[in-house]
N, CA, C and O atoms as a GROMACS GRO file, in nm:
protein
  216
    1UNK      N    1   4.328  -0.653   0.872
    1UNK     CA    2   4.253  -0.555   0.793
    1UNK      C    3   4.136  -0.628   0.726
    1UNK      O    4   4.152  -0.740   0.678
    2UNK      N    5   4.000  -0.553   0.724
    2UNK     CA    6   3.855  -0.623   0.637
    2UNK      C    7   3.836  -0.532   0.560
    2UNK      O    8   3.838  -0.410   0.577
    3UNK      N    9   3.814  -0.605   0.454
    3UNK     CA   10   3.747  -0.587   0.338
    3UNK      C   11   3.578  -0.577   0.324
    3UNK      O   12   3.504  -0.674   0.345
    4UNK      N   13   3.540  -0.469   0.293
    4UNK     CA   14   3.390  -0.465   0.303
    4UNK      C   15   3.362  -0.457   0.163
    4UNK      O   16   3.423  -0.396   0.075
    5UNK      N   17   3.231  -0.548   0.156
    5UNK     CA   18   3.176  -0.534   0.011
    5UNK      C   19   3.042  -0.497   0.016
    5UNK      O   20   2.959  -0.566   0.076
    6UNK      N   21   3.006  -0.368  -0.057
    6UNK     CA   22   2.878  -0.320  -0.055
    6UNK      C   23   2.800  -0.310  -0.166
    6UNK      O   24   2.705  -0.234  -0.188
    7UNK      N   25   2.848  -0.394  -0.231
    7UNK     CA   26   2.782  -0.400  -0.338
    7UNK      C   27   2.783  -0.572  -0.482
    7UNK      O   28   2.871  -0.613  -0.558
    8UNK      N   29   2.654  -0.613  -0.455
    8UNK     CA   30   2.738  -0.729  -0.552
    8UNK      C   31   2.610  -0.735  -0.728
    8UNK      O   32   2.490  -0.736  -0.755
    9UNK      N   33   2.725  -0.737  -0.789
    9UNK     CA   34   2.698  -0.687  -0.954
    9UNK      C   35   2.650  -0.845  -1.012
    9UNK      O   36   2.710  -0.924  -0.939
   10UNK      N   37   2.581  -0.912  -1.096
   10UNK     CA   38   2.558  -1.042  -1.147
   10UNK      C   39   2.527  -0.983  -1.292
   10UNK      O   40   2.440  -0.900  -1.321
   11UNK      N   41   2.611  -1.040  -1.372
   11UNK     CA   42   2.593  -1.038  -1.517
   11UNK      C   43   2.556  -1.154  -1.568
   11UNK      O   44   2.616  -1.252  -1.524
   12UNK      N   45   2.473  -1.172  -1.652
   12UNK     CA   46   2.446  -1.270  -1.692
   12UNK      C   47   2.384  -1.305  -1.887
   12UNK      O   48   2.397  -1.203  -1.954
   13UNK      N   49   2.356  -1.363  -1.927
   13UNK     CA   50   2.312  -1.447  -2.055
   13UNK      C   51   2.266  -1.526  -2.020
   13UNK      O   52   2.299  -1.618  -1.945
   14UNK      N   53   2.103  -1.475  -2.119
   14UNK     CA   54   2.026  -1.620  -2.116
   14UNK      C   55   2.022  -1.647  -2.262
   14UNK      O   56   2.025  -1.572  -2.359
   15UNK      N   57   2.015  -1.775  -2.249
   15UNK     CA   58   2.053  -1.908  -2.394
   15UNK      C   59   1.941  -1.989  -2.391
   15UNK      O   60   1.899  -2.007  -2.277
   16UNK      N   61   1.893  -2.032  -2.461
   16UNK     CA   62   1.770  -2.111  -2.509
   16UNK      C   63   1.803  -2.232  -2.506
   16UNK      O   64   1.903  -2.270  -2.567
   17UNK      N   65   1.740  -2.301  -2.449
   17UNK     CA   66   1.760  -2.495  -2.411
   17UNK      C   67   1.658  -2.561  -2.470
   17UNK      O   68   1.552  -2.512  -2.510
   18UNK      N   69   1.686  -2.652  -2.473
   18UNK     CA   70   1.608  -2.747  -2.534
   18UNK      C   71   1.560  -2.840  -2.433
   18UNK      O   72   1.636  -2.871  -2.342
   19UNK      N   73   1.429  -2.895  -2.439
   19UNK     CA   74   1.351  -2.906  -2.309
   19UNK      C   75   1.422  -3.050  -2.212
   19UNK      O   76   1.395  -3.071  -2.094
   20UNK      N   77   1.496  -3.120  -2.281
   20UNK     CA   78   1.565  -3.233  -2.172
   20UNK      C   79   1.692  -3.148  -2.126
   20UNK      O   80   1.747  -3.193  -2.026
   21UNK      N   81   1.755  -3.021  -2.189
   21UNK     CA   82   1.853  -2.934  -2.115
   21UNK      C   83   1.744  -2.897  -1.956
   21UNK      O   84   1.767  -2.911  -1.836
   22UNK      N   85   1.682  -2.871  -1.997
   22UNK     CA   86   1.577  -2.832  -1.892
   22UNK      C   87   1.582  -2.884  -1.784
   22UNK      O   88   1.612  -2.825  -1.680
   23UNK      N   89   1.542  -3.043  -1.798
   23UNK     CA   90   1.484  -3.077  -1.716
   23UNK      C   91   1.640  -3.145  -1.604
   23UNK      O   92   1.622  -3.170  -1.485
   24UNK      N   93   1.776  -3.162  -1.672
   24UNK     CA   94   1.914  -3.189  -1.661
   24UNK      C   95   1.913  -3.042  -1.555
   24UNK      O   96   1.926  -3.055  -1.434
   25UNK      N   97   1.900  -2.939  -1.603
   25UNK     CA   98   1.931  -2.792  -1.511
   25UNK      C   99   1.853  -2.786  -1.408
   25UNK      O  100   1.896  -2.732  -1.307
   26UNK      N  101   1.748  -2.830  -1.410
   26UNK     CA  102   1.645  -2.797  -1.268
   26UNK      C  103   1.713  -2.807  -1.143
   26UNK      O  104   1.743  -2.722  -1.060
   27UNK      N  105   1.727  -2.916  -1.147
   27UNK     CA  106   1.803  -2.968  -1.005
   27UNK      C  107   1.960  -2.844  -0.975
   27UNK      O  108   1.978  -2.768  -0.880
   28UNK      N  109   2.030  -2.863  -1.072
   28UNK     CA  110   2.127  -2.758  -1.058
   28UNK      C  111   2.096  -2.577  -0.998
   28UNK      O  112   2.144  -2.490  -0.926
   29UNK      N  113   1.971  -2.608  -1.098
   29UNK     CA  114   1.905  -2.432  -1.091
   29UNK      C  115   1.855  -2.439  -0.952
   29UNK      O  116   1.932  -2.377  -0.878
   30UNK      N  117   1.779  -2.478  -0.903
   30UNK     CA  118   1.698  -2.494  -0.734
   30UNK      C  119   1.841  -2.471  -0.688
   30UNK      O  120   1.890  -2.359  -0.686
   31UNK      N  121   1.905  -2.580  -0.650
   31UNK     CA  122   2.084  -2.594  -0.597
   31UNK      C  123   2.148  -2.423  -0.555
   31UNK      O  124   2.182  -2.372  -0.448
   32UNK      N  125   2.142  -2.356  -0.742
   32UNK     CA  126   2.212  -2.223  -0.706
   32UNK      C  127   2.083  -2.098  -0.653
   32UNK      O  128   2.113  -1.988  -0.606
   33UNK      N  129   1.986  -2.131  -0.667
   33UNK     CA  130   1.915  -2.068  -0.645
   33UNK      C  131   1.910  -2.056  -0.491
   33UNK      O  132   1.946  -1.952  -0.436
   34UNK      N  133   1.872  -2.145  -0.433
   34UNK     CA  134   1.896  -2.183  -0.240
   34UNK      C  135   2.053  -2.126  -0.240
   34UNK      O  136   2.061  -2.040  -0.153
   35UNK      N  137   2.163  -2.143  -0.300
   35UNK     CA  138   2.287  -2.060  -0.267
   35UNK      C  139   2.260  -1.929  -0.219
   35UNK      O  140   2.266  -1.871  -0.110
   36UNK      N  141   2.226  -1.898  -0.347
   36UNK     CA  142   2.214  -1.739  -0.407
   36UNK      C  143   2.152  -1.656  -0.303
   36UNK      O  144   2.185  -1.543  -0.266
   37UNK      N  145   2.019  -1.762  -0.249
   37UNK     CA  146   1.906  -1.690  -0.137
   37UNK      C  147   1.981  -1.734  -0.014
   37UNK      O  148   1.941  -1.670   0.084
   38UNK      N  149   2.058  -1.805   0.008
   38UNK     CA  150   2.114  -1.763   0.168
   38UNK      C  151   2.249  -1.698   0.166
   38UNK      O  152   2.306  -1.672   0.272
   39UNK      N  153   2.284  -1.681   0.089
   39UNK     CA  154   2.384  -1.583   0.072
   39UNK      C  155   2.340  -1.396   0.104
   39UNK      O  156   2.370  -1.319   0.195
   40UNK      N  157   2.255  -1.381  -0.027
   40UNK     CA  158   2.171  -1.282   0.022
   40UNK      C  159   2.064  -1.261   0.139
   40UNK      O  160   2.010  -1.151   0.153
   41UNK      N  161   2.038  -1.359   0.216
   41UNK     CA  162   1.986  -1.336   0.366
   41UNK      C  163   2.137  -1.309   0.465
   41UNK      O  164   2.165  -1.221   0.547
   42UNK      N  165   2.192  -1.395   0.429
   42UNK     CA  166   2.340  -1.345   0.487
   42UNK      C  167   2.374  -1.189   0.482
   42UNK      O  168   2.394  -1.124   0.585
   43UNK      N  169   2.376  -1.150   0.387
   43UNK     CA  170   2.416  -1.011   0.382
   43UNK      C  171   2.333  -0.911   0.409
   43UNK      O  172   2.361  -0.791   0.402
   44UNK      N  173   2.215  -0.963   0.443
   44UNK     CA  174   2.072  -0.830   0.460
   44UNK      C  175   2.079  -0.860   0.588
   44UNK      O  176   2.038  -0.764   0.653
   45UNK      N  177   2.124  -0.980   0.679
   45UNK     CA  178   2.121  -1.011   0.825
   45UNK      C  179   2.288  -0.926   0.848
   45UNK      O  180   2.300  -0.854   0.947
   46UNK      N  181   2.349  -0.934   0.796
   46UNK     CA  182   2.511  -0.834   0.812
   46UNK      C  183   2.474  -0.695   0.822
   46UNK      O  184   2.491  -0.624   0.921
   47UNK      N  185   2.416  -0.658   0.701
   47UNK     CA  186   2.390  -0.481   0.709
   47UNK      C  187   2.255  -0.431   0.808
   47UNK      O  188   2.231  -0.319   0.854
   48UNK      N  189   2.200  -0.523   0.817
   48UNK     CA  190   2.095  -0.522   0.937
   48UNK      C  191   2.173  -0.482   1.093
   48UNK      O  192   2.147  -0.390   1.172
   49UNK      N  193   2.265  -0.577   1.099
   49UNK     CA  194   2.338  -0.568   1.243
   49UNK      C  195   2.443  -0.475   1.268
   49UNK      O  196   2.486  -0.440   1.378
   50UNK      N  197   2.487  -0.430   1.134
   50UNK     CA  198   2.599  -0.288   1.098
   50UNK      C  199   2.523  -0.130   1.184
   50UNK      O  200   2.551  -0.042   1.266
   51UNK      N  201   2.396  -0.184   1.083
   51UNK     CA  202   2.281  -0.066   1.124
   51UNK      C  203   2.275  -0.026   1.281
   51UNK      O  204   2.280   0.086   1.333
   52UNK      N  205   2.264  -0.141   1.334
   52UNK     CA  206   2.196  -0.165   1.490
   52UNK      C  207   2.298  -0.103   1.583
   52UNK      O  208   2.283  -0.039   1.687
   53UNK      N  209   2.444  -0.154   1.492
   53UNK     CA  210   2.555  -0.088   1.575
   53UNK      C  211   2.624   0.025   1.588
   53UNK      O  212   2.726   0.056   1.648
   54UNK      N  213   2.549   0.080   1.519
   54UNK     CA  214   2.611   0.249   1.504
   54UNK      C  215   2.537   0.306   1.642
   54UNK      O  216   2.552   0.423   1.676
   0.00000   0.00000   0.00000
């Protein structure tokens, strides 16, 4: 049995850093950011091919 997910929710808080927090997060932030964006090409290339197959 699959589980389809059509929908994805991100909650979030933003917090104020102090500029060497900054520059410590960058690298992390790029990191989830490239996640985030092939994840979501992942799923626009999924419902793309859902489409095709009807």
């Amino acid at each position: 049995m699959s589980i389809e997910i059509k929908q994805l929710l991100i909650k979030s808080n933003i917090v104020q850093r102090t500029e060497n927090e900054d520059l410590e997060l960058s690298e992390e932030h790029r990191l989830l950011k490239e996640e985030m964006l092939a994840e979501c090409r992942r799923l626009i290339i999924d419902i793309l091919q859902e489409k095709g197959d009807r």
